[in-house]
Structures are given as C-alpha cells and as structure tokens.
C-alpha positions in Angstrom: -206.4 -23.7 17.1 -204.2 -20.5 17.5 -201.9 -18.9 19.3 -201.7 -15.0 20.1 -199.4 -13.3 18.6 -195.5 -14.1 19.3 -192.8 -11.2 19.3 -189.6 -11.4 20.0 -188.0 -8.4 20.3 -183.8 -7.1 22.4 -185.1 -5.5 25.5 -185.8 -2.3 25.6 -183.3 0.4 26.2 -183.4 4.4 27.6 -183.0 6.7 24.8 -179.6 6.3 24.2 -180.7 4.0 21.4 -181.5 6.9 18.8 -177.7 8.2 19.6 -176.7 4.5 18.8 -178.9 4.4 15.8 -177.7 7.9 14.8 -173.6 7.1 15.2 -172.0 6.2 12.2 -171.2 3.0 12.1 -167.4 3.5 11.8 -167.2 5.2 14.8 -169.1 2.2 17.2 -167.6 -1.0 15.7 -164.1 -1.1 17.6 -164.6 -4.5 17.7 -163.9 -7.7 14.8 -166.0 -6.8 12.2 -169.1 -8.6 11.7 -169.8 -10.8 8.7 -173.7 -11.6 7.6 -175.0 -15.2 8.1 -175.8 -17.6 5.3 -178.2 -20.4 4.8 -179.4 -22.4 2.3 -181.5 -22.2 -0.6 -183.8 -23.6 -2.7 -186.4 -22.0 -5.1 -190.1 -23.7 -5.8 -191.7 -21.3 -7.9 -192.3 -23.6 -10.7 -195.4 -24.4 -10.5 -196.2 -20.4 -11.1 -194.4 -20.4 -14.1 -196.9 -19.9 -17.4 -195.1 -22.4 -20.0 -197.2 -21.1 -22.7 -199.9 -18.1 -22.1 -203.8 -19.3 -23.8 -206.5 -17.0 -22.4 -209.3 -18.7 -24.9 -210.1 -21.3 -22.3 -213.4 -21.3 -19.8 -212.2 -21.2 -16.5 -214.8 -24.3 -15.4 -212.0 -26.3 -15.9 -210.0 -25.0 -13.2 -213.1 -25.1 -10.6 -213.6 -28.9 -12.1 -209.8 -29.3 -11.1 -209.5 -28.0 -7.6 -212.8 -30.1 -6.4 -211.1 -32.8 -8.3 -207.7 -32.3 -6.4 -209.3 -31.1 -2.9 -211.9 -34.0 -2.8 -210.1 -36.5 -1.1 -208.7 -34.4 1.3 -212.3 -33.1 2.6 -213.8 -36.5 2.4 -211.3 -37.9 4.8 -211.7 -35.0 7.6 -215.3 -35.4 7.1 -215.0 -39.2 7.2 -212.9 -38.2 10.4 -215.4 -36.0 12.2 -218.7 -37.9 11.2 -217.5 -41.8 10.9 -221.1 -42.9 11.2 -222.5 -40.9 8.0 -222.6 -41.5 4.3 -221.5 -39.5 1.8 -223.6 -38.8 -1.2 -223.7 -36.8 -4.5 -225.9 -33.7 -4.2 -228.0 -35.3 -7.1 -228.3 -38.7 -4.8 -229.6 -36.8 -1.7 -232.6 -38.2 -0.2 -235.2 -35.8 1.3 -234.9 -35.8 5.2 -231.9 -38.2 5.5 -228.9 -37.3 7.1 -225.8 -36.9 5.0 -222.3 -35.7 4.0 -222.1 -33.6 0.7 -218.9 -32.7 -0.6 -218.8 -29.6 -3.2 -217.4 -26.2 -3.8 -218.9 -23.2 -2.8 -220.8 -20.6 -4.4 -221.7 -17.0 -2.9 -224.9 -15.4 -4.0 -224.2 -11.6 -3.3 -226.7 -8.8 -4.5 -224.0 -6.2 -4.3 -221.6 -7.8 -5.9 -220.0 -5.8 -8.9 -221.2 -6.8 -12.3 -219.7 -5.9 -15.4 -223.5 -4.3 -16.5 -223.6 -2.6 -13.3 -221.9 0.0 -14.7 -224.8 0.5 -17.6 -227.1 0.8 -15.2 -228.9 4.3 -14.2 -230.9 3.0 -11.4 -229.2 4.9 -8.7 -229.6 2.1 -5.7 -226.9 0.1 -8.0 -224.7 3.1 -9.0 -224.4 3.6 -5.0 -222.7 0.4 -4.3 -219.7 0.7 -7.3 -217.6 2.6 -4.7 -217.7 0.2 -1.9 -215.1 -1.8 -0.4 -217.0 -4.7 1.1 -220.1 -6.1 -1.1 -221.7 -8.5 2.1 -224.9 -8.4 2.9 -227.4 -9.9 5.3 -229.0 -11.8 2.3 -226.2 -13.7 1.0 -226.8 -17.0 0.0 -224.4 -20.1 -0.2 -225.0 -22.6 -2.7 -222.9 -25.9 -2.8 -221.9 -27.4 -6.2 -220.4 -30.8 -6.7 -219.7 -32.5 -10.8 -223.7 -32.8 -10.9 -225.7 -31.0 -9.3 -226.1 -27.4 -7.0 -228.2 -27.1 -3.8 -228.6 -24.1 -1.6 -227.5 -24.2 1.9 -229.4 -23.0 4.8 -229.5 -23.3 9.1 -227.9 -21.4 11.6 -224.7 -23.1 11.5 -223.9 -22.1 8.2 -221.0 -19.0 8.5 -222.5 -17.5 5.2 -220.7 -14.0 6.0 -217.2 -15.7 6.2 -217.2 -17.5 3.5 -216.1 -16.9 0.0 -216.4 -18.6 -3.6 -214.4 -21.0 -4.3 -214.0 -22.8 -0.9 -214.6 -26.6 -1.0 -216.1 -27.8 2.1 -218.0 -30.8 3.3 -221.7 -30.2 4.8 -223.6 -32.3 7.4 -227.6 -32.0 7.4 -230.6 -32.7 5.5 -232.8 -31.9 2.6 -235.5 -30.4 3.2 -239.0 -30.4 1.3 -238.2 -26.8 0.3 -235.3 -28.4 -1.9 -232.6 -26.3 0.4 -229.5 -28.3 2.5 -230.2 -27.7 6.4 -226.5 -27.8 7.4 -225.8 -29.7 10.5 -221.8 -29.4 10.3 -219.7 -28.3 7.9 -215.4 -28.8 8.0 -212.9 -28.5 5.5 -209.5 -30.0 4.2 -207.5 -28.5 7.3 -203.9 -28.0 6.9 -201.7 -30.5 4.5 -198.9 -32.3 5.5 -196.1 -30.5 6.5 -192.2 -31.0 5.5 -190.2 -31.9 8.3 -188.8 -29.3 10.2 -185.3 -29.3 10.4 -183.4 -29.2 13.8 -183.5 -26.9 16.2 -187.5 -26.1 14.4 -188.2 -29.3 15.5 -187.5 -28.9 18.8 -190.0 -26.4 19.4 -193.1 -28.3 18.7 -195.3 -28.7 22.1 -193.7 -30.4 24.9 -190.4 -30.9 23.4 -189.4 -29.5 26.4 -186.7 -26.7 26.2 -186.2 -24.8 23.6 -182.6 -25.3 21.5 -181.4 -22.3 19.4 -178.3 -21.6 17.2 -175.8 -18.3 18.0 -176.2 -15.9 16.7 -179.8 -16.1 15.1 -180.4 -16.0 11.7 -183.7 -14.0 10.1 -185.6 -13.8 7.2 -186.8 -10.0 6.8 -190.1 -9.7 5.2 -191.3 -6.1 3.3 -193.7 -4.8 1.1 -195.3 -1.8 -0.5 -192.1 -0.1 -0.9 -194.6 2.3 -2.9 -191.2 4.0 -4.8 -191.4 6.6 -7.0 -194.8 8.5 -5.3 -193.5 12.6 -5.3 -195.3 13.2 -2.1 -193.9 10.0 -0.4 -191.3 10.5 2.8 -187.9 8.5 1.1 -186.3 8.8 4.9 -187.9 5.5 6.0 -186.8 3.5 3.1 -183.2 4.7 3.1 -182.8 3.8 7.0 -183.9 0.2 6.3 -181.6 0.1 3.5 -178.7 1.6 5.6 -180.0 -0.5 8.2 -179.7 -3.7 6.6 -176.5 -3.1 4.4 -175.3 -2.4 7.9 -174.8 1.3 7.6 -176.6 2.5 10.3 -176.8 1.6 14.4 -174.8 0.8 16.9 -173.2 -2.8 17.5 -176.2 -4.3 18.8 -178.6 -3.4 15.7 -175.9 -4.5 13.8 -175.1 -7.8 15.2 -179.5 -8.5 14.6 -179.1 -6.8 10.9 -176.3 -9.6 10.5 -178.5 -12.3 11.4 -180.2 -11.4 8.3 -179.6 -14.3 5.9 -182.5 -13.1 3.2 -184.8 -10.2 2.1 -187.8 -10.6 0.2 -190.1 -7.5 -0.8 -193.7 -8.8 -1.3 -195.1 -7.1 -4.3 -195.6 -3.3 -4.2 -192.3 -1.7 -5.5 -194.1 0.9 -7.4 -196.4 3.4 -6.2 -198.0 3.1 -9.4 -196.8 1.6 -13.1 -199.3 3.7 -15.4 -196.4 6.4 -15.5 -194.1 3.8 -17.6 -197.0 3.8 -20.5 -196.0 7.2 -21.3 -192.0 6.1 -21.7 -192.7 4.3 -25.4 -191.2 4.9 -28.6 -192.4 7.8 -29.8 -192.0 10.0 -25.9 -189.7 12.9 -26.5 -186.6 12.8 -23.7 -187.9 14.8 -21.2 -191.2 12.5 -20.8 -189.3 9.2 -20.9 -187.1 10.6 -18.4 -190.0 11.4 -15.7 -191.8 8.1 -16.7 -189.1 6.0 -15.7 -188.0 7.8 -12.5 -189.6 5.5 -10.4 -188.4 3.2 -11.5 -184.8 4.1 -11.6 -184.8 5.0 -7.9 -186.4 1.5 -7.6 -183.6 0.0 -8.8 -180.9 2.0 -7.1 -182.1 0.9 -3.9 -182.2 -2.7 -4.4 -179.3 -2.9 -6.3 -177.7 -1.3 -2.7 -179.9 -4.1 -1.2 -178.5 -7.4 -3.4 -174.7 -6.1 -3.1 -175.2 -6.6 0.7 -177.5 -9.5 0.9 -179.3 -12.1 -1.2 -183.0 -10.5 -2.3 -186.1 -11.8 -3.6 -188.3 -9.4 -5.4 -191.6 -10.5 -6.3 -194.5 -8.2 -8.6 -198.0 -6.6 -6.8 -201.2 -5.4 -7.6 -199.5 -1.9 -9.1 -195.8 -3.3 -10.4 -195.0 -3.6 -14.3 -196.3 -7.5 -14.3 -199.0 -9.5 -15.6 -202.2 -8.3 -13.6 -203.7 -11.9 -13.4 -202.3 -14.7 -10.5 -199.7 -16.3 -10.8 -197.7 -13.0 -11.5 -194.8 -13.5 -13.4 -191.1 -12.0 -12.3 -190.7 -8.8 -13.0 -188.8 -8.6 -16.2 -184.7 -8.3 -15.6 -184.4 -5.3 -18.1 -186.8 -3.2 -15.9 -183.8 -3.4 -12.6 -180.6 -3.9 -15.0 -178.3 -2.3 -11.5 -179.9 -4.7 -9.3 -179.3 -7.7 -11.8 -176.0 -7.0 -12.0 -175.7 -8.0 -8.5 -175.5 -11.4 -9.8 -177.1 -14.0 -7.3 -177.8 -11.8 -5.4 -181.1 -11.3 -6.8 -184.1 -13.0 -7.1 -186.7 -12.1 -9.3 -189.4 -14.2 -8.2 -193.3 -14.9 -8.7 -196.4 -13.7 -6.8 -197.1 -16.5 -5.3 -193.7 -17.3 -4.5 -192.5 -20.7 -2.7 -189.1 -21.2 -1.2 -187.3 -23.1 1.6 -184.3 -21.8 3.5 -182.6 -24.3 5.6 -185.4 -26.3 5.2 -188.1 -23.9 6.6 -190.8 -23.7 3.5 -191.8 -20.3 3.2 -194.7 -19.5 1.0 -196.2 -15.9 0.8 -198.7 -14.2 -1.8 -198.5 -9.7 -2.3 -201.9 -9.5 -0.9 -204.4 -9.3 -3.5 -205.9 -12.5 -2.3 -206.7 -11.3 1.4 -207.6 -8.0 -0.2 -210.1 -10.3 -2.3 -211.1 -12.0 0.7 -211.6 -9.4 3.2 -214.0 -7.6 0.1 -216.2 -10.4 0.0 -216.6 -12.4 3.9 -216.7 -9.9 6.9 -213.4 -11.0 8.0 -211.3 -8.1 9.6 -208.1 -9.7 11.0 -205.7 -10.2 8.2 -203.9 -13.2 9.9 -207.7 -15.1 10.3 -207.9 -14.9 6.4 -204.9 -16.5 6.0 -205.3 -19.2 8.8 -209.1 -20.0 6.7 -206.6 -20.3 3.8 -204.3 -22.7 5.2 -207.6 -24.5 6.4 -209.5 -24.3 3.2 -206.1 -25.8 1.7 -206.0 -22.7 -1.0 -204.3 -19.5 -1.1 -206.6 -17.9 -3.8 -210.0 -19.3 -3.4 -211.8 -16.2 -4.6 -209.7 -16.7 -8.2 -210.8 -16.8 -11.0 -214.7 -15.1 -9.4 -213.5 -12.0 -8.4 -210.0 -12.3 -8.6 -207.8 -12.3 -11.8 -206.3 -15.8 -12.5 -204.8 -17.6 -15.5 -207.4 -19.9 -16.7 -205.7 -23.0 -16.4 -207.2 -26.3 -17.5 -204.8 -29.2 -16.5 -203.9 -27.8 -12.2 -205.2 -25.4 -9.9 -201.6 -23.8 -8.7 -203.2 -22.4 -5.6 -204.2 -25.4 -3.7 -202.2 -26.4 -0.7 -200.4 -29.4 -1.5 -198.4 -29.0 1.2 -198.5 -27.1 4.4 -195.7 -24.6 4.7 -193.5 -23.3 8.3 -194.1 -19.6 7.2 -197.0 -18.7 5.4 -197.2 -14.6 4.6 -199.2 -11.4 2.5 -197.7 -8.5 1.6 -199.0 -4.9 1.5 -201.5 -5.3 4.3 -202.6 -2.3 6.6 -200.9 -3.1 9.5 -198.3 -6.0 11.1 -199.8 -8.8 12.5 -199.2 -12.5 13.3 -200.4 -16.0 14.9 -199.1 -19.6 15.4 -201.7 -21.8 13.8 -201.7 -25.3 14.6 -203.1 -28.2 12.7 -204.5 -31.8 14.2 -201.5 -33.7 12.9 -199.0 -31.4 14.8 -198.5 -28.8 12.2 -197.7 -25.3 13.2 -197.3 -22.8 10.8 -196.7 -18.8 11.4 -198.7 -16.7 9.7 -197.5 -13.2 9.0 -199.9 -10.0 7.5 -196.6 -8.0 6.0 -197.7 -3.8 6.3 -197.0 -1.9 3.0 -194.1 -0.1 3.9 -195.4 3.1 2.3 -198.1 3.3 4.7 -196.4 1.9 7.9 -192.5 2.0 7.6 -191.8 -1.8 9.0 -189.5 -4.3 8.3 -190.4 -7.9 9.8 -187.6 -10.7 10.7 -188.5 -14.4 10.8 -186.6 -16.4 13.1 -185.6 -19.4 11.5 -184.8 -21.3 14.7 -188.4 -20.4 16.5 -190.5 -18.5 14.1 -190.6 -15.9 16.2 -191.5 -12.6 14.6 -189.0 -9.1 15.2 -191.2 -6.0 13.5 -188.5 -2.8 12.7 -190.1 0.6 12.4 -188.4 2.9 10.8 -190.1 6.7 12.6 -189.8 8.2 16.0 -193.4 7.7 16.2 -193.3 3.6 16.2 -189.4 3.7 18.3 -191.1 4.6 20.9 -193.4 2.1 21.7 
C-alpha cells in the first residue's frame, strides 16, 4: 500500500520573497540571532566496509547467500498468504499439483548486453549497444532454488517488472510442458522496523493528532552536485551553500535553514573523475593544475558546508571511488579543507546507513534504480524503491548487471531491517511516497534529483517525514 506524495512546504508568499531571498542577511536579522539545531548520531556503515579486498571468488556464493538469508522471510509471507499449500523444492515438484516454490529469480533477456556483443558484426545486435532499456516482450523468468531451475509462465507472472536477483515465492503448477503456471507469487515485504522514537510514533494511523517539536529539525538530502563541468551554471550551487550556511534569505528561510540538523550529498560530486588520471607523477604543472580543478572547487564548497553544519559525503557512479557496490569513502586526502572541518565531516559509503534521533535512514547514489529501471519497465523512481523495500534488497540486480564485490560469507544488500527513510541519489527528478507494510511499517521513500540537472535541495522532517524540496532558479520559485 502507498500513499501520494506528501509535501510540506511555508505558504506561499507575493514576490516579495526574491527581495527577502536577495537582502543580505545582516541587514534582515534585527532580531536574537539564530543558532542551528542538533541531534543525535549514530553511524551503521559497517557492514559496507571491505575488511580485506579478494576479487578471485565466483560470485555464486553470494546468490547462494541471499536465498539462504531471504528464505525464511518469503516462506513465512507465503505461509501467510496460502496457509493451505505445501512448499516444495523445485526438483520435488509433482506434475499438475499445486504448490509453493521458493527461489531466486532469473531474467532471460535477448537484448541484454553481452560482453561478445561487442565482437559481433551482425548489425541487428550492434543496434541494441546504445539502448537504455534492454526489455522485451519475450522475456523469460526462470526460478532457481539450491537444486534445481524451472521456467515460469501464466498471465499473472509481472515478467516486465521484474529483475534478477529477486527472491520470490510462486503459487501454481507444473505443467506437462516442464514450465511453472504461476498462480500467485509474493515476496519478503518489508522487515521489521526500529521503533520510532516520539513524536514519529505518534504519527502512525489513528494515533490521533499529530505532536511535533518547535522549531522543526530537517535532514537535507542532495546529489549530483556534478562540480567541476566548464559549461555547468555554479549560481545554483553557491545559493544552496549560502543558503544553508545561513548567508542568504530573509528571517523566515533562515529560521527553516536552521532547522537543518544534517546534510548528506548522495554520490555525484564530480561531473566526471577521468580528468584526475592525467594529474600523476610524471604531469608537468600546468596539467596537474587543470586535472585537479574539480576537484579543488569541490572541496572549497564543502569545506564552507562542514564549518556550518555536520555533512555526510558519500561516492557515485563518476566520483574517485571504487566502481563496484559497496563504494568505499572517498579517500580524506582527495577533500584535505573539508576534513579539516573536523567532525564536521563524514566521509561515508554508498550504501550508507545512519540513524539521527533514532530515525534510520538508509539511502544508495542511484546506480541500483538506474540498474533497475534498465532492465523492468518501471518508470516512477519511488515504485523501484518501494519493490526494493518489498523484495527486502536494495541491489537485487548486483552482481548480473550491476558491479558488486563478490562476497562469499553475507549479502550486504539485503534488508535486515526496514528503515524510516529510505533514499537514491542523482535521479531525474524529485519524487516521493509513504509506503506502508502489513505489520505497521511506514517508510518514506525519496528519488533525490542530481542537482546538476535540477537545482534541489530536499529536507526530511524528522518529526513527520514530511518532505520540503528547495529549488534553487527563478524557473522552479515560481511554482
């Protein structure tokens, strides 16, 4: 179940609100000065760390490890759903007798890129290389438990949005083809969730009304920061820094701006690393000194950022990390003014887990909805990432067709737990829902727009989840 999206907003004003926003700040605050709210912190990144970094190792272990791990879970909402059927092993089916199979799932995709694809001359394949979605109306699922595979077929079977790597329980039969008819199919659905801490848990359904603290406090979400591109506008990113280091606006942006208690930037810092290959050793002064541009302007503005307010920075898709998930921190040598800042900063993983005043927040940089949304014909960024909390994974395309460490002991990526906030950076637009689970759970999900591309800056109510998008352009302003 889900809600439309929720946006809480101050009411809107005539436009005397770009003179506010335009007034230095010295001139509008004849009143006590304001100090930023705190709150607390705790860090649970690690189970992302990489102890020790082996890439000799098959990566069936890890598929063996999230059925393993995600078994039980399916089994009992299947058990749950269908009380009156058995479940079997695929290789204990009976022909024509109705069952439960538990498994993961595999996608047979024609288009999907291949390595040897491009070896091939044949110009049908050379035609699909450049595509952004590889579905088809011939795609096959296949289900595949410790012994045994079987293909799935029937009208009930959501083929086009689904991905590899999901585990799922199916309902049906066999038929004398060999193939499953599904019946039913369900999933883990959403984990247990810490316990919200008051006034949160006030605002589940019928609590009755709704108890917040004064002022508010916010988390403010960002991504895509895309520094360092020559043709890029840097007006946008310099008004959200003003903004925030509360620089900027007149008493009433800077009474919400003081409500922020934390930033984090989800992936996307850079607007590309490939420039810092061409700073090594042996690059003469002038070379080194436009390589690492970027990334000097980078860490002017958020060392301006984590003197005003505490910062989490984690790596994307095109920052100076490890390309494979879990991305690890961005390296403290590449933002030495920022670091200075103390504790200020956080230089944290992608995924990266943390609670503040006991709200878990857990949010990826986007490369597995990208991964997703290239695979199922899913559109609407915030439905991938309610499937995810449903499937009980946050990467279930890794380690098919996205990058992952191969570990063999844990699958980091399954949903243990069900987080308050759940968010994905660098996305192409804003977006958000309420998703609600059948033990009560409620968890906002938030699709983060890469600032580069649409200047916004979302805050996270900690007291109702509520979600404040800040556009920094006339264009957005006005609406």
């Amino acid at each position: 179940m889900t809600v439309p999206m929720e946006v809480e907003g101050p009411a809107s004003k005539p436009s005397s609100k770009y003179d506010d926003l335009l007034t230095p700040a010295s001139t509008l605050a004849r009143t006590e000065p304001l100090t930023r709210a705190t709150a607390s912190y705790t860090l649970h990144d690690d189970r992302f760390q990489l102890q020790q970094r082996v890439y000799d190792r098959q990566f069936a272990q890890l598929y063996f490890y999230r059925l393993l791990k995600l078994r039980p879970a399916v089994s009992a909402s299947a058990k749950r759903r269908w009380p009156s059927c058995t479940e079997v092993r695929v290789i204990d089916a009976v022909e024509d007798v109705d069952c439960v199979l538990v498994g993961t799932l595999y996608k047979e995709m024609k288009l999907k890129p291949s390595i040897l694809d491009e070896y091939v001359k044949d110009k049908t394949t050379q035609q699909h290389l450049g595509r952004t979605r590889f579905t088809s109306p011939d795609d096959k699922l296949v289900l595949e438990d410790e012994g045994a595979r079987i293909v799935l077929t029937g009208p009930v079977v959501p083929t086009a949005s689904l991905v590899t790597g999901v585990v799922a329980s199916v309902r049906g039969r066999i038929l004398p083809s060999g193939e499953f008819c599904v019946s039913e199919i369900c999933y883990a659905e959403l984990g247990a969730q810490p316990v919200a801490p008051p006034p949160l848990s006030l605002h589940s359904p019928g609590s009755g009304p709704q108890v917040t603290r004064a002022p508010a406090r916010y988390i403010a979400l960002t991504s895509g920061l895309g520094i360092g591109d020559a043709g890029a506008d840097p007006l946008p990113l310099q008004l959200m820094v003003d903004y925030l280091t509360g620089a900027l606006g007149g008493r009433e942006e800077q009474t919400l701006a003081s409500g922020v208690v934390r930033m984090v930037i989800a992936g996307g810092l850079l607007a590309s690393s490939a420039a810092l290959a061409r700073a090594g050793t042996y690059a003469d002064a002038r070379t080194r000194e436009g390589a690492l541009a970027g990334l000097r302007d980078a860490d002017a503005a958020l060392s301006q950022l984590a003197a005003a307010l505490p910062l989490d920075v984690m790596p994307g898709e095109a920052d100076p990390a490890n390309a494979s998930l879990p991305q690890q921190a961005l390296h403290r040598a590449l933002l030495p003014w920022a670091a200075a800042a103390g504790e200020g900063l956080v230089r944290a993983s992608n995924p990266h887990e943390f609670d503040v005043e006991g709200v878990r927040f857990l949010g990826l940089s986007g490369q597995n909805v990208d991964d997703v949304v290239r695979y199922a014909e899913l559109d609407d960024r915030t439905e991938v990432l309610e499937w995810m909390l449903r499937w009980r994974h946050m990467a279930p395309t890794s380690p098919d067709t996205l990058a992952a460490y191969p570990f063999h002991d844990r699958d980091p990526f399954v949903l243990d737990t069900c987080p308050h906030v759940f968010f994905a950076g660098n996305q192409p637009e804003f977006g958000t829902r309420m998703v609600t689970g059948e033990a009560g759970q409620r968890v906002r999900v938030v699709s983060v727009p890469a600032f580069s591309a649409s200047p916004c800056l979302v805050l996270v109510n900690l007291d109702t989840l509520a979600c404040h998008p800040i556009y920094f352009n006339a264009e957005s302003m006005d609406t």
